[in-house]
C-alpha positions as CSV (number, residue, x, y, z in Angstrom):
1,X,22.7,42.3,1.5
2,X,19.1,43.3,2.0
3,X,17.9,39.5,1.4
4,X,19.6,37.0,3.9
5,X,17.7,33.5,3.9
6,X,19.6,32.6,7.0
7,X,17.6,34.7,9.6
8,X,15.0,32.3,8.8
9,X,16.9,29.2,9.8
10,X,19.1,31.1,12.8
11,X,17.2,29.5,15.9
12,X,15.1,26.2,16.5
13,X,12.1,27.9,16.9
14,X,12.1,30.1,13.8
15,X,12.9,27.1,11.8
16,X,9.3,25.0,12.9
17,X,7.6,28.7,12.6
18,X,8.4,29.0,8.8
19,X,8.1,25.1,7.9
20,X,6.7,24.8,5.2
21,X,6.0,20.5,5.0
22,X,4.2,19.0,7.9
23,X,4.5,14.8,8.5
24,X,2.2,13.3,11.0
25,X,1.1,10.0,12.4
26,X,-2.5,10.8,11.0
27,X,-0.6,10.4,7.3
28,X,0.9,7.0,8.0
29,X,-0.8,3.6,6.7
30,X,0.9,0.6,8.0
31,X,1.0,-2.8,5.9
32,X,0.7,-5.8,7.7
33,X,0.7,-9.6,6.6
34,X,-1.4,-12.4,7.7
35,X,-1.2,-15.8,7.7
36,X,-3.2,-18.8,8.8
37,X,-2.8,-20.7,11.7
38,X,-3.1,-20.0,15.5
39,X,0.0,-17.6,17.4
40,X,2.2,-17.4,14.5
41,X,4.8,-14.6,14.6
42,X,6.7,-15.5,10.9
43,X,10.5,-13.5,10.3
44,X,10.3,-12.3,7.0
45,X,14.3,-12.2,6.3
46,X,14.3,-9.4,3.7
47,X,11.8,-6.8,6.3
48,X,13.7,-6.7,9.6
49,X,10.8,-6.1,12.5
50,X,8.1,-6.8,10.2
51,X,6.5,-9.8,11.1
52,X,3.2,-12.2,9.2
53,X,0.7,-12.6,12.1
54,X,-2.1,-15.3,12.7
55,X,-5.0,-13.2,13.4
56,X,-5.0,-13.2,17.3
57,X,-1.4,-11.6,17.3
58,X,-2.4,-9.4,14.9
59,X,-5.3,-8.3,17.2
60,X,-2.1,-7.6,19.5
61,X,-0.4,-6.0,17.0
62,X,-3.0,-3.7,15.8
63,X,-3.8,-2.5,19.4
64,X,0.0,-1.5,19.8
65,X,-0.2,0.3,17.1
66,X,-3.4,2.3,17.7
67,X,-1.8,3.3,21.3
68,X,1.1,4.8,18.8
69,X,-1.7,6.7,17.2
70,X,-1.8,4.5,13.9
71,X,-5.4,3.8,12.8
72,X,-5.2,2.9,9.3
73,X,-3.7,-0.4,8.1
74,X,-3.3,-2.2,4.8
75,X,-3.8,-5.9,5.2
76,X,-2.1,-8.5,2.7
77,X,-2.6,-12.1,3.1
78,X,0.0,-14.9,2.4
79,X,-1.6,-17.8,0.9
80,X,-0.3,-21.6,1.2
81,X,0.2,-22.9,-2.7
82,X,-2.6,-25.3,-2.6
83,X,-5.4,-23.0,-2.3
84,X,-3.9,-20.8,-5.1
85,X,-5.1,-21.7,-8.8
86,X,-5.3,-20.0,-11.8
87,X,-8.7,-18.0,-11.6
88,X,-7.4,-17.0,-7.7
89,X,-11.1,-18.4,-6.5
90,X,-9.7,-18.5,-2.9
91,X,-10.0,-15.1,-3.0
92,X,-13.4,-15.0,-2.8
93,X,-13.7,-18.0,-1.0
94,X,-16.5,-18.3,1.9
95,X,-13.6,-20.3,4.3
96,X,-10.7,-17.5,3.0
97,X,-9.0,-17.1,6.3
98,X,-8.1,-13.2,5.1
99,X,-12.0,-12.6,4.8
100,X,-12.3,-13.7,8.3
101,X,-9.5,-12.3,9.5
102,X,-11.3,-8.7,8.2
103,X,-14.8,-9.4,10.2
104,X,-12.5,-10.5,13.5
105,X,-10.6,-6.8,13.5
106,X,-13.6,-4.8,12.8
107,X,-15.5,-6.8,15.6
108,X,-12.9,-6.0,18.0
109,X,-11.7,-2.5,16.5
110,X,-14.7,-1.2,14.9
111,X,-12.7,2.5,15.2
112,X,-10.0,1.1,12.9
113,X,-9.7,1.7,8.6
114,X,-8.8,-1.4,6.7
115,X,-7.5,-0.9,3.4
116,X,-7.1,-4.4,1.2
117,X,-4.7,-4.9,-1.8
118,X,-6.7,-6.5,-5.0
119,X,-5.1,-8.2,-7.4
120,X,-5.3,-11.8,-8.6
121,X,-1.1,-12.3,-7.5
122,X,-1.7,-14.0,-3.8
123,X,-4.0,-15.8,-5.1
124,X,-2.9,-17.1,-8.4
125,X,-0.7,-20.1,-9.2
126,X,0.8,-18.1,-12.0
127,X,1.9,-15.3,-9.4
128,X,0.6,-12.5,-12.0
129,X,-1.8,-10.0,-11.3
130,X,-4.0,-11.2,-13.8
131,X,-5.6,-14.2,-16.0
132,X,-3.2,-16.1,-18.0
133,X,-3.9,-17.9,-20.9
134,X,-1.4,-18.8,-23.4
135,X,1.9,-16.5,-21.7
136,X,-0.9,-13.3,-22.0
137,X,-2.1,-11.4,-19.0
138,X,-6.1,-11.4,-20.2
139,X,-7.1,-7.7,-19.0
140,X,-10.8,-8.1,-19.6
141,X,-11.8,-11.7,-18.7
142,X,-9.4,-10.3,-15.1
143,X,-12.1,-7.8,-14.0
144,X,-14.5,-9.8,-13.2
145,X,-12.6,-11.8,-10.6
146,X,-11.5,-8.5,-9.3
147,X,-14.6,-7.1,-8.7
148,X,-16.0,-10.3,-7.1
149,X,-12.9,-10.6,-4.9
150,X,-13.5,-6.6,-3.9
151,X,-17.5,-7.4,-2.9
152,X,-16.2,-10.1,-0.7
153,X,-13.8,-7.7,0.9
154,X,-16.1,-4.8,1.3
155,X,-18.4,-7.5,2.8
156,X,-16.2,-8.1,5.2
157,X,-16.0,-4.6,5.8
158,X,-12.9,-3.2,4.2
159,X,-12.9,0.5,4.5
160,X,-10.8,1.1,1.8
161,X,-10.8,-1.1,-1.7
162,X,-6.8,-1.0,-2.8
163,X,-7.0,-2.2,-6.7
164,X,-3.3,-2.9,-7.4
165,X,-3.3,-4.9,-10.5
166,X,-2.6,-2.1,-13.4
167,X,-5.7,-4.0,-15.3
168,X,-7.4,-1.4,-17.5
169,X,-10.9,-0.4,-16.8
170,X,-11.2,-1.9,-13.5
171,X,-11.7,1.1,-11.3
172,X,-14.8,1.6,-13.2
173,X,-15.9,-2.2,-13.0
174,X,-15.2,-3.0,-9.4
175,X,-17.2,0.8,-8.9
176,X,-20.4,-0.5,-10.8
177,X,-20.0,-4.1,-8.5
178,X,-19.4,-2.4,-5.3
179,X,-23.0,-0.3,-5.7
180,X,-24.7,-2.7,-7.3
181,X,-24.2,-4.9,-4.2
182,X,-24.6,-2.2,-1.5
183,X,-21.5,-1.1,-0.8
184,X,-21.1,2.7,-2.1
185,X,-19.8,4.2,1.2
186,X,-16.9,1.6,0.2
187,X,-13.8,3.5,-0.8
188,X,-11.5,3.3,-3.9
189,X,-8.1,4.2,-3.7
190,X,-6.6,3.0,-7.0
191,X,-2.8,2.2,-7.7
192,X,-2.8,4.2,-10.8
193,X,1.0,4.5,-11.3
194,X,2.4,1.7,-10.2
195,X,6.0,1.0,-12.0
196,X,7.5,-1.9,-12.7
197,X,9.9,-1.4,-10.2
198,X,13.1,-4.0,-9.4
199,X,12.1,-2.4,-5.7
200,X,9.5,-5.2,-4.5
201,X,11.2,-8.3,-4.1
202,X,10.9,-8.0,0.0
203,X,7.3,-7.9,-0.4
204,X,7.2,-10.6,-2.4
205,X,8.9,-12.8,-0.1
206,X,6.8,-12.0,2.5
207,X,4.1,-12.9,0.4
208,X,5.4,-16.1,-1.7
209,X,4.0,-14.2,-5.0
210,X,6.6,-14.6,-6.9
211,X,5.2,-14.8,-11.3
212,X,5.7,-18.2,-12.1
213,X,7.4,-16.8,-15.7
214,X,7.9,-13.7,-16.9
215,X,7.7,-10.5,-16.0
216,X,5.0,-7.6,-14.6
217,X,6.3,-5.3,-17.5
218,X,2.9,-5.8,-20.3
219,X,0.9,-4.5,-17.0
220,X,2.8,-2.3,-14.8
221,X,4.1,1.1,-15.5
222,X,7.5,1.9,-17.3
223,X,9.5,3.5,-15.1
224,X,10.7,6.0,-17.8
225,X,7.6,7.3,-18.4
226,X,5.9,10.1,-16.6
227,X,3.5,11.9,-18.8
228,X,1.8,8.0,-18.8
229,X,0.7,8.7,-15.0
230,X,-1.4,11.5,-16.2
231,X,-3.4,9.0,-18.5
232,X,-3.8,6.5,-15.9
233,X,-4.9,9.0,-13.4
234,X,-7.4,10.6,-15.4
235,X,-8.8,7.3,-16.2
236,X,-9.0,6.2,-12.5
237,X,-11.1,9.4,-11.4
238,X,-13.4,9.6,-14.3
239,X,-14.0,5.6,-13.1
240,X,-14.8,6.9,-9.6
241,X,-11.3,6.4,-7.6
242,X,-11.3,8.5,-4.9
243,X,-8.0,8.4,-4.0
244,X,-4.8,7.6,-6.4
245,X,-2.0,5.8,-5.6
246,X,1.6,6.4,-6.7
247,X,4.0,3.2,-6.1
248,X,6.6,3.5,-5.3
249,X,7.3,6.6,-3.3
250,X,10.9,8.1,-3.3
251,X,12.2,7.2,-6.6
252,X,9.1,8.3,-8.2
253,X,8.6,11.7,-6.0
254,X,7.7,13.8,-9.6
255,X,5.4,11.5,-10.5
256,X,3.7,12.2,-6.9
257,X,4.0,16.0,-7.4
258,X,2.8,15.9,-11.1
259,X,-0.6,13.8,-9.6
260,X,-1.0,16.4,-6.9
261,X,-0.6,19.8,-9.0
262,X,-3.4,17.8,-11.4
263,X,-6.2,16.4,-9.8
264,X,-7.8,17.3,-6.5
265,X,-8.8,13.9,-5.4
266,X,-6.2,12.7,-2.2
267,X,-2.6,11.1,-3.2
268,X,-1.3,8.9,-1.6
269,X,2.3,7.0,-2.0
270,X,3.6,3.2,-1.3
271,X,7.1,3.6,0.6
272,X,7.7,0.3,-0.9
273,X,9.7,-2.9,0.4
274,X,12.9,-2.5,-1.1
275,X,12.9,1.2,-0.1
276,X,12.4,0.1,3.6
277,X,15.1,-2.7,3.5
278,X,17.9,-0.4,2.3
279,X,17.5,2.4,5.1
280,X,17.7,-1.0,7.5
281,X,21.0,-2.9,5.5
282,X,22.6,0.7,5.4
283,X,21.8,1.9,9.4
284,X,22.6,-2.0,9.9
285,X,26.2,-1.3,8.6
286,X,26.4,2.3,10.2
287,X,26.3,3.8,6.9
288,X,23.1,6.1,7.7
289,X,21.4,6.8,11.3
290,X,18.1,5.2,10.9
291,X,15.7,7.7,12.7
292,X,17.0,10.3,10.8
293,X,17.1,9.0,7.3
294,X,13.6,7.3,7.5
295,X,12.1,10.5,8.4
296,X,13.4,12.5,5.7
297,X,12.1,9.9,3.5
298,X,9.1,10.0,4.7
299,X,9.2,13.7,4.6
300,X,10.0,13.5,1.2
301,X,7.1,12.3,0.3
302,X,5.0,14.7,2.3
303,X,6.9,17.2,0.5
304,X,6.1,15.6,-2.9
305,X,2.5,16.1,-2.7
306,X,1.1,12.7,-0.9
307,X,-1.8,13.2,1.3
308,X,-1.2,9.6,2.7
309,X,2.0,7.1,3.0
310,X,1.8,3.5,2.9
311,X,4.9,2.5,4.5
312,X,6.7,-0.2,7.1
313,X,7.9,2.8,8.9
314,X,4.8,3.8,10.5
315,X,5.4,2.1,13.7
316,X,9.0,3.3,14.0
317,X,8.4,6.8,12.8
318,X,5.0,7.0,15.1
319,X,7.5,6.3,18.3
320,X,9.8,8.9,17.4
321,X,7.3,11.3,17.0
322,X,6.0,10.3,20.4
323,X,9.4,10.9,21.8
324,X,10.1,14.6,20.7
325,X,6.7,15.8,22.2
């Protein structure tokens, strides 16, 4: 045999010469989840070591996690039920304890990225992404409360805008609110395929946003469909996203690579709750060693196509890293 595709792979050495997919900490966004109060450290039962902070452990938390080499973070707030209503005003809120929360980390970490999620969901008493009136998600009458919600944010001084709502049209709307008020260095990295996927429900305990009836499914994507992604996409960059989102990541890695081969703005990939939680229950039950099976996960999704992973193994995956140097 002339060809033999084993003297490639014979030694350590030749194998990290000829790799061909390359993970690093510098990919890695970490979510984290606040909550109001003073030194509260809340178990979230479904998320084994992920924790919702108060804002001064956070500060604690985030500076652990920039010592790992972690510098971008996704914050997500979870909001007591009174302050919820149906038009999500809390979000926008001058006393929102998230919007402070944002000023107190920048002050402290100027160096850092914050990323926000938007959507009307921890916010809402109806627990949907958008306006309900009448059982019906209302897609137009939801963008304005988006794009106010994302001017607060960016006042803040999110980094990164994270529209997650599926609402069509509101790329372009928050855009036009974000310049008109100032904020154009303000970046948009839009959700634009995000399924409806039964692959949430740890998030959504640790956020208590839960829809109050129903389903997602008249908003988010249908996990059959592929060829849809290309649709949303385009839409999203013609709007002025400048990055796209795919959620989730690993059951949904074509969808990443069909995103990447067509459009040349960064993709990025949510390694999403449930995905997390069942590399911990199955390493929990010595089913799967858990350093090696979260990073081929997350090297899966490298491999895909994603320029950036949002994913609750950043701090995990940042100390193994650490430890084969």
């Amino acid at each position: 045999m002339n060809n033999r595709p084993r003297r490639n792979r014979k030694s350590s050495a030749i194998r990290d010469l000829v790799q061909e997919t390359h993970l690093s900490v510098d990919n890695l966004i970490l979510p984290l989840f606040l909550v109001d109060g003073a030194n509260k450290k809340e178990v979230i039962s479904s998320l084994p070591n992920i924790y919702r902070f108060s804002i001064e452990l956070m500060l604690k938390e985030i500076e652990t996690c920039l010592e790992l080499g972690i510098r971008i973070f996704d914050l997500f707030p979870s909001v007591k039920d009174h302050l919820k209503d149906k038009t999500a005003s809390y979000s926008y809120a001058e006393e929102n304890f998230y919007l402070h929360a944002i000023r107190k980390i920048k002050e402290r970490f100027p160096e850092v990225v914050l990323m926000s999620d938007v959507a009307m969901d921890p916010y809402s008493s109806d627990g949907h992404d958008g306006l309900v009136e009448n059982g019906k998600i209302l897609n137009d009458e939801t963008l304005e409360i988006l794009a106010k919600m994302s001017v607060a944010q960016a006042q803040a001084g999110i980094d990164i805008i994270g529209p997650s709502d599926m609402m069509d049209g509101r790329v372009g709307y928050i855009r036009e609110e974000l310049d008109l008020n100032g904020y154009m260095e303000t970046s948009i990295m839009a959700y634009c395929a995000k399924y409806a996927s039964a692959y949430y429900g740890p998030f959504r305990e640790a956020l208590n946003s839960e829809p109050k009836f129903g389903d997602k499914k008249s908003y988010q994507m249908n996990p059959a469909n592929k060829r849809e992604a290309l649709i949303e996409a385009d839409l999203d960059v013609a709007e002025g996203a400048d990055m796209l989102m795919v959620k989730p990541a690993t059951l949904y890695l074509d969808v990443i690579h069909l995103l990447k081969e067509n459009h040349d703005v960064p993709i990025t990939a949510y390694n999403v709750s449930g995905e997390y939680a069942m590399i911990h229950a199955a390493s929990q039950k010595g089913w799967l060693d858990y350093e090696s099976a979260m990073a081929e996960m997350l090297l899966s999704i490298k491999r895909a196509g994603a320029d950036g992973i949002l994913t609750y193994f950043a701090k995990d995956y940042a100390k193994l890293a650490a430890s084969m140097q």
